[in-house]
C-alpha positions in Angstrom: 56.4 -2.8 -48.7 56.5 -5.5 -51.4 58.9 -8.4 -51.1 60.4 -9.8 -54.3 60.4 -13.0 -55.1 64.6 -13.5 -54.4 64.7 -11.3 -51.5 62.5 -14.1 -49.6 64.9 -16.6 -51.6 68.1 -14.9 -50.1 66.7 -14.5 -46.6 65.4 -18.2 -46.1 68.7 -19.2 -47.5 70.5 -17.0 -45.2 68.1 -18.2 -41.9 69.2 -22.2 -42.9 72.7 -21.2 -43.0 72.9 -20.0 -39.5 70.8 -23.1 -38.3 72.8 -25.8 -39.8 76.2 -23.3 -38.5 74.0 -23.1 -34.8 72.8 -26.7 -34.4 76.5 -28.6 -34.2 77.4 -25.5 -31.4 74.8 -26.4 -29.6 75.2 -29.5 -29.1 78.8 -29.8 -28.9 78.9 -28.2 -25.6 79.6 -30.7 -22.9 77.8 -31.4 -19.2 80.2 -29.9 -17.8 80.2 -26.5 -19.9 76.4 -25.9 -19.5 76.7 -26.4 -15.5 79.5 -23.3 -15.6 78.3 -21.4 -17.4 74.4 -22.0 -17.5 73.8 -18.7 -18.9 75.4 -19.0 -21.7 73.8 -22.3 -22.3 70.2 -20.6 -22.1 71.4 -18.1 -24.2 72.1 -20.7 -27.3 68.8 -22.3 -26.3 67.3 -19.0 -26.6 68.6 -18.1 -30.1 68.4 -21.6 -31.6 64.7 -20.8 -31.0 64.7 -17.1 -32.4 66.5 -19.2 -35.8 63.7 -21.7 -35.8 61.3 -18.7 -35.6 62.6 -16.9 -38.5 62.9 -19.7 -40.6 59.1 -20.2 -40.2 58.5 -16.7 -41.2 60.9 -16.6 -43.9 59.1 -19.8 -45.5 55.5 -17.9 -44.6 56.3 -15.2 -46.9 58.3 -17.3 -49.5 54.9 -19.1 -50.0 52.7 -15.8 -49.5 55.2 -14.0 -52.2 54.1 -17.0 -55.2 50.8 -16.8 -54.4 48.5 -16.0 -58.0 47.6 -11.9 -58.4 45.0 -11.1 -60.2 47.4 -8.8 -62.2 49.2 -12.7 -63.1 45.7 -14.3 -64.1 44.9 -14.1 -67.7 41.4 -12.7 -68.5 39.9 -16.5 -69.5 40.9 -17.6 -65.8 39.2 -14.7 -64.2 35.8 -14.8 -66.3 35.6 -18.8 -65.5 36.1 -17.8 -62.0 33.3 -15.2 -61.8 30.6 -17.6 -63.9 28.2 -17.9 -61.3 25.4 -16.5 -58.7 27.0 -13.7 -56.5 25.9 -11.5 -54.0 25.7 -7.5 -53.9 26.1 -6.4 -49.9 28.6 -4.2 -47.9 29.9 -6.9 -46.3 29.3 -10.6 -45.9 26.8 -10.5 -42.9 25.0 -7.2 -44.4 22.1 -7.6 -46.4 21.7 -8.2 -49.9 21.0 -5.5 -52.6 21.5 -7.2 -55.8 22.1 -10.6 -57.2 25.1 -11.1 -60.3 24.2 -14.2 -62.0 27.4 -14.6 -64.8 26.8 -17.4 -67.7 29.4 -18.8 -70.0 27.6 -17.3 -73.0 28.7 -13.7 -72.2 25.9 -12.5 -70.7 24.8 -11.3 -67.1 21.6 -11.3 -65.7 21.2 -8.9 -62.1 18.5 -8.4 -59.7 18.9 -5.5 -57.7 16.2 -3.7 -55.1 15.8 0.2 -56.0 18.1 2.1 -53.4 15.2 3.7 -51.5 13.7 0.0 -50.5 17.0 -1.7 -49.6 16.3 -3.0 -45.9 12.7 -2.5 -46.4 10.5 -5.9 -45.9 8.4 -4.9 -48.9 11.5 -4.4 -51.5 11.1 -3.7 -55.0 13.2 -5.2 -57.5 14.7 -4.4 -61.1 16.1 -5.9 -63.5 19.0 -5.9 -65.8 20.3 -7.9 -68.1 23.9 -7.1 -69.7 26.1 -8.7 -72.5 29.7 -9.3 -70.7 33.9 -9.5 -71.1 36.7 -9.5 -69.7 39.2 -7.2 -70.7 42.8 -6.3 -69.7 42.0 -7.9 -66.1 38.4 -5.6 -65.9 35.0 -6.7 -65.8 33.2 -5.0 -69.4 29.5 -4.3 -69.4 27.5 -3.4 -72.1 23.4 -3.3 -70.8 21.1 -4.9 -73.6 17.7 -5.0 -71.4 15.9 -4.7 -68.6 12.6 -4.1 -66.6 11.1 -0.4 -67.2 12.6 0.7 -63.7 16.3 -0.4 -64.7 17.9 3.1 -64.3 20.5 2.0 -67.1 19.7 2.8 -70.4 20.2 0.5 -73.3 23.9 0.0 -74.8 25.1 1.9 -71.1 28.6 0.5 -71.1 31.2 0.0 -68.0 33.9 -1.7 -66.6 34.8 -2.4 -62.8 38.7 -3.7 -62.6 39.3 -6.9 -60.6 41.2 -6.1 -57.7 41.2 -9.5 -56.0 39.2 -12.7 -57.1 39.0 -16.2 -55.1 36.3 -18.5 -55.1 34.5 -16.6 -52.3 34.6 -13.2 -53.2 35.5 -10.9 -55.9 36.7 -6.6 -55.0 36.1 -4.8 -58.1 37.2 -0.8 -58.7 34.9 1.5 -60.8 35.7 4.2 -62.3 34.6 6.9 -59.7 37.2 5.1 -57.0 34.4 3.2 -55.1 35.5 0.0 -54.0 32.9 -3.3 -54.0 33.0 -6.8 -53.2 30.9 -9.3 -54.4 30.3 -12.9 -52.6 29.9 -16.0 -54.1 26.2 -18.0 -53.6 26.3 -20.4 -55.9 28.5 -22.2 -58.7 25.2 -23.4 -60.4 23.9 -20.8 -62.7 20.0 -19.7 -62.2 17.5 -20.3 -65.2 18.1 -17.3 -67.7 15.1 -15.1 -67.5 
């Protein structure tokens, strides 16, 4: 369920009005009062804290609710975030299939071990090298070379949409459904090949 922005607005609103209304009660209630009726006094103790607790939240998701989407980046912002060396693997402790490397010129070089070899201590490599864009939030490739056992073919084009980007990692949805995440190794860019 998806919070707008001024439903978090109304309901942190709403949480400081019963503090500031809860704080003078609590307080105004003399020695004598809380010895008589000590129940009662644990009670207002009890949701003074419950108020302090939703006010936290509240503020949590206010801050969580203006956090950048991908959907609110503009292409530029999300192709300077992806210029760089990242890692193909299932997950961040798995091991690596492929390397990304992203340069400012447009272009992609990747490394990637054939299928059949990934785990393998002898692994074999190929290589592909791919012109590059950014367009309506997806990653655009168009391959433009490669080593003879690149199963791509020359002027093979595809796009993977950005589904969430950070400086760490980067989920990406391709055409057939599959889901992928890539992970950030480096900001530096390796030497072109």
């Amino acid at each position: 369920m998806a919070v707008t922005h001024n439903q978090v607005v109304n309901l942190t609103l709403h949480t400081a009005r019963l503090f500031v209304m809860a704080v003078p009660f609590y307080y105004k209630k003399s020695r004598s009062m809380q010895r008589r009726f000590p129940r009662r006094y644990i009670l207002g103790a009890f949701n003074l804290v419950k108020l302090l607790i939703v006010l936290i939240v509240s503020l949590l998701l206010y801050g969580c609710a203006n956090a950048p989407t991908v959907s609110s980046m503009r292409d530029d912002e999300i192709r300077s975030k992806l210029i760089g060396v990242w890692a193909n693997k299932a997950s961040e402790s798995d091991d690596v299939w492929g390397y990304d490397n992203y340069f400012d010129d447009g272009t992609v070089h990747a490394l990637f071990f054939l299928e059949e070899d990934i785990g393998l201590d002898n692994r074999e490599w190929y290589y592909i090298r791919s012109d590059w864009e950014v367009v309506d939030g997806s990653s655009c490739f168009v391959v433009t070379g490669g080593t003879p056992n690149n199963p791509l073919e020359l002027g093979y084009r595809f796009c993977s949409k950005v589904l969430f980007i950070s400086n760490k990692k980067v989920t990406f949805l391709e055409d057939d459904g599959e889901i992928f995440t890539i992970y950030k190794v480096s900001s530096h860019k390796l030497k072109k090949m």
